[in-house]
C-alpha positions in Angstrom: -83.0 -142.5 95.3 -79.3 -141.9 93.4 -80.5 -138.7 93.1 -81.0 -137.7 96.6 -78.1 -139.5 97.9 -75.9 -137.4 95.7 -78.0 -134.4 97.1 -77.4 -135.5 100.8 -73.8 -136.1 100.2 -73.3 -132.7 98.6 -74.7 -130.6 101.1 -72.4 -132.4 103.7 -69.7 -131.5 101.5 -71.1 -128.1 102.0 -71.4 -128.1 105.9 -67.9 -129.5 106.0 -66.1 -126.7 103.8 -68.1 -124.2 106.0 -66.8 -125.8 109.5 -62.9 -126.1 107.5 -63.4 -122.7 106.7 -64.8 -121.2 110.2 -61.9 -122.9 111.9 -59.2 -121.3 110.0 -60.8 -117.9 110.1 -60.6 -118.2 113.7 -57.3 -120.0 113.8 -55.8 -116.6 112.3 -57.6 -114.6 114.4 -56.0 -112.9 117.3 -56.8 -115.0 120.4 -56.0 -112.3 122.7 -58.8 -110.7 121.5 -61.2 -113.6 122.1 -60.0 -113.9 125.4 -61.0 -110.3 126.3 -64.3 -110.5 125.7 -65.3 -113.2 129.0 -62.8 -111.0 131.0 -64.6 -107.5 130.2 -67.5 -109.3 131.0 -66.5 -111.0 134.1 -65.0 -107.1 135.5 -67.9 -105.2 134.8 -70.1 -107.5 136.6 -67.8 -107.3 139.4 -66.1 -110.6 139.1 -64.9 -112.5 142.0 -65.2 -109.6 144.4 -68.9 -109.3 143.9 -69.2 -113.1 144.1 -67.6 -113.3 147.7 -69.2 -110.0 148.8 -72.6 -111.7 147.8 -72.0 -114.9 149.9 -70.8 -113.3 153.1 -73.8 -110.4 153.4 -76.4 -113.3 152.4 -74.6 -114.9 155.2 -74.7 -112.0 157.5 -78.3 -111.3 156.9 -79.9 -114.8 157.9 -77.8 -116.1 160.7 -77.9 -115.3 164.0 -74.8 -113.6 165.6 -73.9 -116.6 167.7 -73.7 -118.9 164.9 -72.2 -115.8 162.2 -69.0 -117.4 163.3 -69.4 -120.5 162.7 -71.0 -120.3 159.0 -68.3 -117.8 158.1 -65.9 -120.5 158.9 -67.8 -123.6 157.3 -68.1 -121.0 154.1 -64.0 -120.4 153.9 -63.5 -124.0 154.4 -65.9 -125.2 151.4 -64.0 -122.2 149.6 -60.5 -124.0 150.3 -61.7 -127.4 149.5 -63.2 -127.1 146.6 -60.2 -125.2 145.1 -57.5 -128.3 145.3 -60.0 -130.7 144.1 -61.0 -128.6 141.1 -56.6 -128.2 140.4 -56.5 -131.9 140.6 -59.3 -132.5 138.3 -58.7 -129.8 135.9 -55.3 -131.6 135.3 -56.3 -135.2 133.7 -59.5 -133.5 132.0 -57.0 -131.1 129.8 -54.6 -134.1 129.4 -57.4 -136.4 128.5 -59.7 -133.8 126.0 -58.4 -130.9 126.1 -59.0 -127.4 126.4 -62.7 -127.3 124.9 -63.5 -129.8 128.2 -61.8 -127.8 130.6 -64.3 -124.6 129.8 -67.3 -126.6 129.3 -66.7 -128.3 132.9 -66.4 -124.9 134.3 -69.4 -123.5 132.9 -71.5 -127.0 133.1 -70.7 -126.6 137.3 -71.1 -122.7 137.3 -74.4 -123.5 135.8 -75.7 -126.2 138.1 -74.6 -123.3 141.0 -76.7 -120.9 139.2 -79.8 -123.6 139.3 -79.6 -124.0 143.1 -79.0 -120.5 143.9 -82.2 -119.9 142.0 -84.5 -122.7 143.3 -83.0 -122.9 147.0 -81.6 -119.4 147.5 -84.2 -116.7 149.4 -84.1 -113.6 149.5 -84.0 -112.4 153.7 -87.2 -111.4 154.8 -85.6 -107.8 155.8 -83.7 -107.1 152.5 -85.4 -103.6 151.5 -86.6 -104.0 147.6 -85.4 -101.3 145.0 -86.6 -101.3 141.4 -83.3 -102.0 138.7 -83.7 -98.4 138.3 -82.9 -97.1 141.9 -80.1 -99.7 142.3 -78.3 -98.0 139.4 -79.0 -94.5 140.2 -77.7 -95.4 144.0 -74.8 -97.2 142.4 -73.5 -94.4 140.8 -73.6 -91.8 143.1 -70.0 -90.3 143.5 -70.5 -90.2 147.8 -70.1 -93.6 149.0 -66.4 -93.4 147.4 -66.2 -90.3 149.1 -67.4 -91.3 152.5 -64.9 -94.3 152.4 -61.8 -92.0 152.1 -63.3 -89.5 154.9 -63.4 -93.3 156.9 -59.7 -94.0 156.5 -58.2 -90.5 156.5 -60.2 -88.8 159.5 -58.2 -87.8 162.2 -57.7 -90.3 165.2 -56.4 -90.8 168.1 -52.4 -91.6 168.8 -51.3 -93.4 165.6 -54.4 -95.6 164.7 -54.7 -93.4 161.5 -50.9 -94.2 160.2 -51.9 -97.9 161.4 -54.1 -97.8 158.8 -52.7 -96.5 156.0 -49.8 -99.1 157.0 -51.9 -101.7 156.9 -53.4 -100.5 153.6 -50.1 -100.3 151.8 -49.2 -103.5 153.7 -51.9 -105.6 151.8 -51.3 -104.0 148.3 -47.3 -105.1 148.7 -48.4 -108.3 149.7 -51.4 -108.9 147.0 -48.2 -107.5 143.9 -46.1 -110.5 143.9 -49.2 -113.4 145.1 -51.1 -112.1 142.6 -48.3 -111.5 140.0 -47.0 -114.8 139.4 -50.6 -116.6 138.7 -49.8 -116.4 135.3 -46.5 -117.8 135.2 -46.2 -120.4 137.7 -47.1 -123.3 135.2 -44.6 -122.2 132.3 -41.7 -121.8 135.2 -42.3 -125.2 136.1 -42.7 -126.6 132.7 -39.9 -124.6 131.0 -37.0 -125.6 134.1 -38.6 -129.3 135.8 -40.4 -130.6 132.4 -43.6 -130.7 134.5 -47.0 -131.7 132.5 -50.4 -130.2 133.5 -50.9 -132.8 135.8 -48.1 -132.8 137.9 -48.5 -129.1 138.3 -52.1 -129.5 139.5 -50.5 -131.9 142.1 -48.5 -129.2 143.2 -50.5 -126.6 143.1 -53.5 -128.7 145.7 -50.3 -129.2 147.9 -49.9 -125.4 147.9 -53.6 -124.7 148.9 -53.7 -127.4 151.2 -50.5 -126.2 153.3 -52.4 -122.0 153.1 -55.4 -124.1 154.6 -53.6 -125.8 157.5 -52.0 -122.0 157.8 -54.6 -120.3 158.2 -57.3 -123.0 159.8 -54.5 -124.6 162.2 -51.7 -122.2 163.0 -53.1 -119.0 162.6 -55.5 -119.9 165.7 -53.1 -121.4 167.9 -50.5 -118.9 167.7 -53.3 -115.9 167.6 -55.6 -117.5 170.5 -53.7 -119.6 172.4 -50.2 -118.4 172.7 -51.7 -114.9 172.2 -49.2 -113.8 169.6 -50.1 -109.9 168.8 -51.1 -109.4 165.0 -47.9 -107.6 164.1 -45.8 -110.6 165.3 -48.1 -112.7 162.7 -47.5 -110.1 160.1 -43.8 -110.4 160.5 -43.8 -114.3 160.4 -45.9 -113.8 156.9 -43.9 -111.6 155.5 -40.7 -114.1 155.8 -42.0 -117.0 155.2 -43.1 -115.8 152.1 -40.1 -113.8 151.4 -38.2 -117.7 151.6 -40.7 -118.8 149.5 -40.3 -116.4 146.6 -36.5 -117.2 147.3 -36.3 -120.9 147.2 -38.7 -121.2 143.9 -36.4 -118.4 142.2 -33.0 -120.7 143.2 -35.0 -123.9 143.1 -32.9 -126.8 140.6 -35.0 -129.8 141.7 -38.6 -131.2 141.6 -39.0 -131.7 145.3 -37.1 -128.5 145.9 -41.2 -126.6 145.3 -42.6 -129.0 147.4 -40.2 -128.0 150.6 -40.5 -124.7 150.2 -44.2 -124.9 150.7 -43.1 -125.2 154.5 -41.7 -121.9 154.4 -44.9 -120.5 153.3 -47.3 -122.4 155.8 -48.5 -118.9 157.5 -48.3 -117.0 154.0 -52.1 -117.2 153.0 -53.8 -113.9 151.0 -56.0 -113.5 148.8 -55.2 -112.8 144.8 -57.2 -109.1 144.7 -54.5 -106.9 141.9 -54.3 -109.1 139.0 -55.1 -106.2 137.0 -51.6 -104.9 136.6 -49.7 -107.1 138.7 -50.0 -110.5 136.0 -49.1 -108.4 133.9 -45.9 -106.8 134.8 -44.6 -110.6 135.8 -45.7 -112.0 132.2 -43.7 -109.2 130.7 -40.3 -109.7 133.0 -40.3 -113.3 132.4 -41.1 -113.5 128.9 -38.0 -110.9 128.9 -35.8 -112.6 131.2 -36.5 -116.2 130.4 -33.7 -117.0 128.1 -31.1 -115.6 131.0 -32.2 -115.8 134.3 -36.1 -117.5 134.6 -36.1 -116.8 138.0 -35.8 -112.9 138.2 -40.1 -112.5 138.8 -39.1 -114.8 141.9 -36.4 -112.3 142.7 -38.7 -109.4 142.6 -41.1 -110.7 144.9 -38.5 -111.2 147.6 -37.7 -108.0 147.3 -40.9 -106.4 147.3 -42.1 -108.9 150.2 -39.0 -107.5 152.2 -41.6 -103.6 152.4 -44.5 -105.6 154.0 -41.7 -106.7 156.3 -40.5 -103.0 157.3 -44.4 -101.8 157.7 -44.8 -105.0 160.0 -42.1 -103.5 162.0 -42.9 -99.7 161.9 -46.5 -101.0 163.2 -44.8 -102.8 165.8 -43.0 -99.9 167.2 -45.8 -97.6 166.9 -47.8 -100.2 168.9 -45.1 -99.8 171.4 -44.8 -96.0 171.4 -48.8 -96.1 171.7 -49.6 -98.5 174.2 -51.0 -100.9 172.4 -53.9 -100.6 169.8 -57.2 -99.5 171.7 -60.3 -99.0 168.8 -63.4 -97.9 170.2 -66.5 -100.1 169.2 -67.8 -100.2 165.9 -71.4 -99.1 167.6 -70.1 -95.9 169.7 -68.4 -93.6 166.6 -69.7 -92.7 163.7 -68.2 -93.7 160.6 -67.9 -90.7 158.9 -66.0 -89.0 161.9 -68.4 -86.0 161.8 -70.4 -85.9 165.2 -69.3 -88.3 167.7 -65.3 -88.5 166.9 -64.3 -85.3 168.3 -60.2 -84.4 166.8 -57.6 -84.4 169.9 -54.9 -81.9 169.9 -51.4 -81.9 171.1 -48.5 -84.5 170.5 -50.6 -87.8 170.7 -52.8 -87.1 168.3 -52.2 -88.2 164.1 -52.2 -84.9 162.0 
């Protein structure tokens, strides 16, 4: 019995120097490396974008164009309430256990999704079936790129084609600095307020919910009832986030990031360049920290100021056109080949 005891407690021995010695091997190991791997695999499968893309052509497919609308909007609003509630949560569950509990959360409620999708989740009845095979092949043919730059650089009509490409660059401006300071928001606060993960959670739920009432409460009223025209809206975005950037890069006090949140009330996008954009802004402030923490706040207000000058270039060509004047979707074809027939003189876009 002695015997087997000592056994026992031996090959615990054993399991433990193997766990001690695990742990540092991975403790030395680069954890920028281990950190690449979910991302790679996250991108390549398309990531966020192929989530949402997913969930609004399911949605298109099997509701009825009176009610598209309507589940669009119950979709975005599940989309925005779910995001504060997870910020709050995620807070006291890293304060509380840590890291580990935060990840295992995520993928415990990723995985429930996956379950439901599975079980409740039909395919529509008029979805056309393609073997893995066909998908691929179809996937990566080089035309559909192709066919999407003969959509936005065909010849139009007036100026709709430079409305466009305004738009275009509009949206990338706007996505740099939104999407930019993701990654630094947290050690900004932390490093000049002393905030904990808690209290930035807090702050961050505030941010969402005031994009929410943005976008669900004053983007219709000033769009649909007092009729404002887009460009107007644009304009409005554009500095109110330009005073947001500003007031977060001069802020001194605590309550000074909750104000500024109603400066940004109509400033609501969607993060879609992290690629290269979290990256420049982890570099400037990790380079700027020790003199002046708030230069990646200065940048964006500077680079929010362009989206500010294409809101008004847009606005004058509105006025120089007459106002904006698309044909519908169903009478041109997209590619611009047989029905869109190229104007000439002065009021057509070369």
């Amino acid at each position: 019995m002695e015997e087997s005891v000592n056994c026992l407690n031996l090959s615990l021995d054993k399991n433990l120097a193997w766990e001690e010695h695990i742990s540092a091997l991975v403790a030395k190991a680069d954890v920028r490396g281990f950190m690449l791997i979910p991302a790679a695999i996250s991108g390549l499968s398309g990531g966020m974008v192929a989530f949402l893309m997913a969930i609004f052509s399911y949605i298109g497919d099997t509701t009825p164009l009176e009610t598209r609308s309507a589940h669009v909007a119950l979709t975005d609003a599940s989309w925005y309430m779910g995001a504060p509630l997870g910020m709050l949560a995620s807070g006291y569950i890293y304060k509380r256990w840590g890291s580990v509990a935060i990840f295992g959360t995520g993928a415990t409620v990723i995985f429930l999704a996956l379950i439901y999708v599975t079980i409740y989740i039909k395919e529509p009845h008029n979805a056309e079936r393609k073997t893995f095979k066909a998908s691929c092949t179809r996937l990566c043919q080089g035309h559909h790129a192709r066919d999407c730059l003969k959509t936005v650089l065909r010849r139009r009509d007036g100026y709709q084609r430079t409305e466009i490409l305004c738009l275009l660059v509009t949206m990338c401006l706007w996505l740099i600095p939104f999407s930019g300071t993701n990654g630094i928001d947290y050690l900004y606060t932390k490093m000049k307020f002393g905030w904990d993960e808690p209290t930035y959670t807090i702050f961050g739920a505030v941010s969402i919910a005031f994009a929410v009432a943005g976008t669900v409460i004053f983007v219709p009223i000033l769009s649909y009832k007092l009729e404002m025209p887009d460009y107007l809206l644009g304009i409005l975005a554009s500095m109110s986030y330009c005073a947001d950037m500003l007031v977060l890069g001069f802020a001194v006090s605590s309550w000074h990031m909750y104000y500024v949140k109603i400066y940004s009330v109509l400033a609501s996008c969607e993060a879609a360049i992290p690629l290269f954009a979290s990256a420049i802004y982890t570099q400037l402030y990790s380079a700027t920290v020790a003199t002046i923490p708030g230069a990646s706040y200065f940048l964006c207000a500077a680079i929010t100021i362009l989206p500010l000058i294409m809101f008004l270039v847009l606005w004058g060509l509105d006025q120089k056109d007459g106002g904006f004047h698309f044909a519908p979707l169903d009478s041109v074809n997209t590619l611009g080949e047989d029905t869109i027939h190229s104007a000439t003189g002065s009021g057509v876009d070369a």
